[in-house]
C-alpha positions in Angstrom: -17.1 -12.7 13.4 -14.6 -14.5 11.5 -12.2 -12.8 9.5 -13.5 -14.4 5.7 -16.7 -13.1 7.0 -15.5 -9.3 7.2 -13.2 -9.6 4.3 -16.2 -10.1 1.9 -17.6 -7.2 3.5 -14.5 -5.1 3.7 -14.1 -6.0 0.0 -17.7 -4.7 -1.1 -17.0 -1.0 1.1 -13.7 -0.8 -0.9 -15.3 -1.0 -4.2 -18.4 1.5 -2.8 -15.1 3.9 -2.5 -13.8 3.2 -5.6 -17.0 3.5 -7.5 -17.3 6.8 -6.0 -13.5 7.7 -7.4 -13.9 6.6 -10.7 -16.8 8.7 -11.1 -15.4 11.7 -9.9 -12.5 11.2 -11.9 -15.0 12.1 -15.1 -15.2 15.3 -14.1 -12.7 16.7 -11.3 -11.4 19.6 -11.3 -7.8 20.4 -10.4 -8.6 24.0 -8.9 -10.1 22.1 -6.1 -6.9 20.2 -4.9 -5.8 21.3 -1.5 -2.2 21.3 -0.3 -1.5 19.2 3.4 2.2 20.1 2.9 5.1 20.1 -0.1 3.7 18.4 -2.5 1.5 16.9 -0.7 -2.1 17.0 -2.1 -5.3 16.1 -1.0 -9.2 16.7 -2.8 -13.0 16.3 -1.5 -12.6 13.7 -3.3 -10.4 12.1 -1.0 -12.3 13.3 2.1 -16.1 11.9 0.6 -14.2 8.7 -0.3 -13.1 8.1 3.3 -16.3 8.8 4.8 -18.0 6.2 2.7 -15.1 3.6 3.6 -16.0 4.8 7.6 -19.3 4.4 7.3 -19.6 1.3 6.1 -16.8 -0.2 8.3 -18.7 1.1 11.4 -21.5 -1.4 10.4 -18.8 -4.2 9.8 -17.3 -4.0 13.3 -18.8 -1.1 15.9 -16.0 -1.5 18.4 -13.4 -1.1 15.8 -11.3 2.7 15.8 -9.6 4.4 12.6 -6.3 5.5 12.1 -6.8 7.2 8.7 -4.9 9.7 6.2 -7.6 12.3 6.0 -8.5 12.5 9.6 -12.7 12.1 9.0 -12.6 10.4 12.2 -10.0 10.1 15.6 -11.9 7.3 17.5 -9.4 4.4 18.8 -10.5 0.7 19.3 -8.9 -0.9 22.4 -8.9 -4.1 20.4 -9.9 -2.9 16.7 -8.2 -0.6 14.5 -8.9 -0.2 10.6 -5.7 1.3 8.7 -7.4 3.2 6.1 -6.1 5.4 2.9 -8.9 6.3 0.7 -7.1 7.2 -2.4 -3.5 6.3 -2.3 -2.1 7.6 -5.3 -3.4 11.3 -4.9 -1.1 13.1 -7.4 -1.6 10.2 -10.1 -5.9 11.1 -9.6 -5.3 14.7 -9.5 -3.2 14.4 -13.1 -5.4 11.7 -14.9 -2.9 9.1 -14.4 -4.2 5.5 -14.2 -2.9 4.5 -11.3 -4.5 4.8 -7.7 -6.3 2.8 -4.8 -8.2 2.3 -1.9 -6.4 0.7 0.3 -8.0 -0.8 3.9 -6.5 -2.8 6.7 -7.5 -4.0 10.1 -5.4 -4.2 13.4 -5.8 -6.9 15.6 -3.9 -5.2 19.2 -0.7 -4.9 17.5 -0.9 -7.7 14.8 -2.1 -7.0 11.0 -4.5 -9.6 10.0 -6.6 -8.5 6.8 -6.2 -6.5 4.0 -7.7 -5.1 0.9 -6.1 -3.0 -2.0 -8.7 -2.0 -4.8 -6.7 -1.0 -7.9 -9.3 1.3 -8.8 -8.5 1.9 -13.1 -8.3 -1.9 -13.7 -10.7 -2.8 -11.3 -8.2 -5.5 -9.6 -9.5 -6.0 -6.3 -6.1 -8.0 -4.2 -7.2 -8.9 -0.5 -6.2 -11.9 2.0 -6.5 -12.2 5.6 -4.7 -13.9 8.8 -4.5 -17.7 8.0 -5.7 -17.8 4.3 -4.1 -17.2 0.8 -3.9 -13.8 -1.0 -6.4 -13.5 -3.9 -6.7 -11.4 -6.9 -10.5 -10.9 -8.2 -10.9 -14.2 -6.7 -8.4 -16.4 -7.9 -5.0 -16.9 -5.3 -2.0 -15.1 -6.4 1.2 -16.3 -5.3 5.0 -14.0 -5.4 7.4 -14.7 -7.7 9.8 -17.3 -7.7 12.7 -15.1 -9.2 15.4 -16.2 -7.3 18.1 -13.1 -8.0 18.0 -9.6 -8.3 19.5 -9.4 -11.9 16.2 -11.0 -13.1 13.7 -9.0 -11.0 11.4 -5.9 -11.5 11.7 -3.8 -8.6 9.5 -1.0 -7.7 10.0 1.7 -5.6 8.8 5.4 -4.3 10.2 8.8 -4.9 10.7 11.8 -2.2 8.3 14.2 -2.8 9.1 16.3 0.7 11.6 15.1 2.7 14.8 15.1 0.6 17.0 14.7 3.7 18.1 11.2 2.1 17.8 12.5 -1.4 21.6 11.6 -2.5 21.7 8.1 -0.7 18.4 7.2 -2.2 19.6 8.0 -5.7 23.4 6.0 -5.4 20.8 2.8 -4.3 18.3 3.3 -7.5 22.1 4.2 -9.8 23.4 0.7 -8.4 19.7 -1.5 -8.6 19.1 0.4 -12.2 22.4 -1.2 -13.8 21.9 -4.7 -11.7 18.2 -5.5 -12.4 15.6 -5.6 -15.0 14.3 -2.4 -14.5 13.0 -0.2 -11.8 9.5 1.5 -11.4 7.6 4.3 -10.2 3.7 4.2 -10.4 3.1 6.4 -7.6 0.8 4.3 -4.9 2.6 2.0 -2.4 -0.2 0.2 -2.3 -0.3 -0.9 -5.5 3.7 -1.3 -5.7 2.9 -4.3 -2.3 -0.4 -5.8 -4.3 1.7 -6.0 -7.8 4.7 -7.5 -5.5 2.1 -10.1 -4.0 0.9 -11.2 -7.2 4.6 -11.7 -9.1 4.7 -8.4 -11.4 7.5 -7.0 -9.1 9.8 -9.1 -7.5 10.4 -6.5 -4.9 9.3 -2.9 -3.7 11.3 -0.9 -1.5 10.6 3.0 -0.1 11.5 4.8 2.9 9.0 7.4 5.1 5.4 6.0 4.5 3.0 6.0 6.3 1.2 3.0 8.0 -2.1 4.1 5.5 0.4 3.5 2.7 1.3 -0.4 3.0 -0.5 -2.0 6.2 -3.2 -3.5 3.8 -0.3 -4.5 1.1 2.0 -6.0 4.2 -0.5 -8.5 4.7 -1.8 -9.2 1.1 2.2 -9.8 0.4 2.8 -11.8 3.4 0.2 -14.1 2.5 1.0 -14.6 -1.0 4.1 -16.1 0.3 6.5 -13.2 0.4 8.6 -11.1 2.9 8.1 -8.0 4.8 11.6 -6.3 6.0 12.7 -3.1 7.4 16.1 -1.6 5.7 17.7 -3.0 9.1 16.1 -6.8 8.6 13.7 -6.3 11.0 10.0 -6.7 11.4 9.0 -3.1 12.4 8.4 -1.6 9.4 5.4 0.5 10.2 7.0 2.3 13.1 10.6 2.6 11.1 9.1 3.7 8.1 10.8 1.5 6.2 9.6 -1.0 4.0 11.7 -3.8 1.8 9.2 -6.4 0.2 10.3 -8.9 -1.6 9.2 -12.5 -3.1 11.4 -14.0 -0.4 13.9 -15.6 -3.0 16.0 -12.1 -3.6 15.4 -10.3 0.4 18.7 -11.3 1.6 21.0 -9.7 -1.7 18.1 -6.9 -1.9 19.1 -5.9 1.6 22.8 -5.7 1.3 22.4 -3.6 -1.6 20.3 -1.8 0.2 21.9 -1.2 3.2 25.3 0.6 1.3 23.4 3.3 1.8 21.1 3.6 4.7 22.6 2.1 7.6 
C-alpha cells in the first residue's frame, strides 16, 4: 500500500483519538491520574486513547508491530513498526492546559517514513510522509528561513525526573535566553517538532525523550525542509536521546551553543 494511501488513514485514527480526548477532557477527573514514576503521570484516558489508535492501525497494516508509551500492546513487526504516544502532553491534559497531542509514526526496518501529530485543542492536524511535503490541515508548511539564532524562537523541554543534567541544562537556556528571541516551554515534544516544521519555532532542543515523543515530529520536520541533529551532530537521535531541530539556517551556531554544555 503506498504510503499517501495510509497517511489518509493514519490521519483519520489520529483524530478518532483526539475526539475521544477532547471529550474526556469535559469532564476528567484528576483523582484518577496514575503515577508511572516522578512526575510522571499517566490516566484511562491515556490507555482508552491508545487502544483506539491500536485498533484502527491493525486494520491499516496487520503485519505492522507497536512500540507504544502505555504498553496496550508488545507485538513487534519484522518489517512494520508504528511509534505511537497517545496523549503527549499528559501533565498539560491532567491540569486543563491547552496544549497536547496524539502523536503516531511508522518504522520502515530502521528508517522513519510517515508521521502524524494531531494538535488536539486547535484541531491542527501536521503529517507528511517519505518522499512528499509536510502539510498542515492540508495546506504544505515549510520551516523558517531565519537564518541566526538572535532572531529565532526556540523551544525546548524541562526535566521533570532525571535532574542529573539539571545545572548544564540551565547555563544553555541562561545563555539562549539573553541571545534569542525568546524561549518556550508548552509541555509536548510533539508539538514543539510540528510548530518547528511549520516556522513558529526556529528550533526545539530537549535531552531524554523517548522515541513516542518525536519520531512522528522527526519526519513532519524533515520534510518541511528542516534538520534533525543529536547534541553530537549526528543522526541518532532516537537511540541518544537527544534531539536538536532546527530550520536548517541556525543548526550549525545552535549546536556550538549547545555543546558548551553537554559534550
Amino acid at each position: 500500500m503506498a504510503l499517501t494511501i495510509i497517511l489518509k488513514q493514519v490521519i483519520n485514527v489520529s483524530k478518532q483519538a483526539g475526539d475521544f480526548i477532547r471529550q474526556e477532557r469535559k469532564t476528567f477527573d484528576p483523582d484518577k491520574i496514575e503515577y508511572k514514576g516522578l512526575n510522571d503521570l499517566v490516566s484511562y484516558v491515556d490507555k482508552n486513547a491508545e487502544r483506539i489508535i491500536v485498533d484502527g492501525l491493525k486494520k491499516i497494516l496487520p503485519e505492522a508491530g507497536f512500540i507504544t508509551e502505555e504498553k496496550t500492546t508488545t507485538t513487534v513487526g519484522e518489517r512494520y513498526n508504528w511509534i505511537i504516544d497517545p496523549l503527549d502532553g499528559t501533565t498539560n491534559f491532567i491540569h486543563g492546559l491547552p496544549a497536547f497531542s496524539v502523536s503516531i509514526a511508522l518504522k520502515e526496518y530502521d528508517e522513519l517514513v510517515l508521521g502524524v501529530v494531531y494538535e488536539i485543542n486547535q484541531d491542527e492536524c501536521f503529517y507528511a510522509c517519505k518522499g512528499e511535503p509536510a502539510y498542515l490541515n492540508g495546506k504544505v508548511i515549510h520551516v523558517s528561513n531565519n537564518p541566526t539564532v538572535a532572531s529565532s524562537l526556540i523551544a525546548t523541554g524541562f526535566p521533570y525526573y532525571d535532574f542529573s543534567k539539571q545545572d548544564i541544562y540551565i547555563r544553555l537556556f541562561t545563555e539562549l535566553m539573553r541571545n534569542c528571541h525568546g524561549l518556550r516551554r508548552i509541555g509536548s515534544a510533539a508539538v514543539d517538532l510540528a510548530y518547528t516544521a511549520c516556522g513558529r519555532f526556529e528550533a526545539f532542543y530537549e535531552y531524554n525523550l523517548n522515541a513516542w515523543d518525536i519520531a512522528a515530529g522527526i519526519v513532519i520536520v524533515k520534510q518541511a525542509g528542516g534538520e534533525i541533529v543529536n547534541f553530537k551532530g549526528g543522526s541518532e537521535v532516537l537511540e541518544t536521546r537527544e534531539l536538536l531541530a532546527t530550520n536548517g539556517k541556525i543548526t550549525g551556531e545552535l549546536l556550538e551553543m549547545v555543546q558548551k554544555y553537554f559534550k
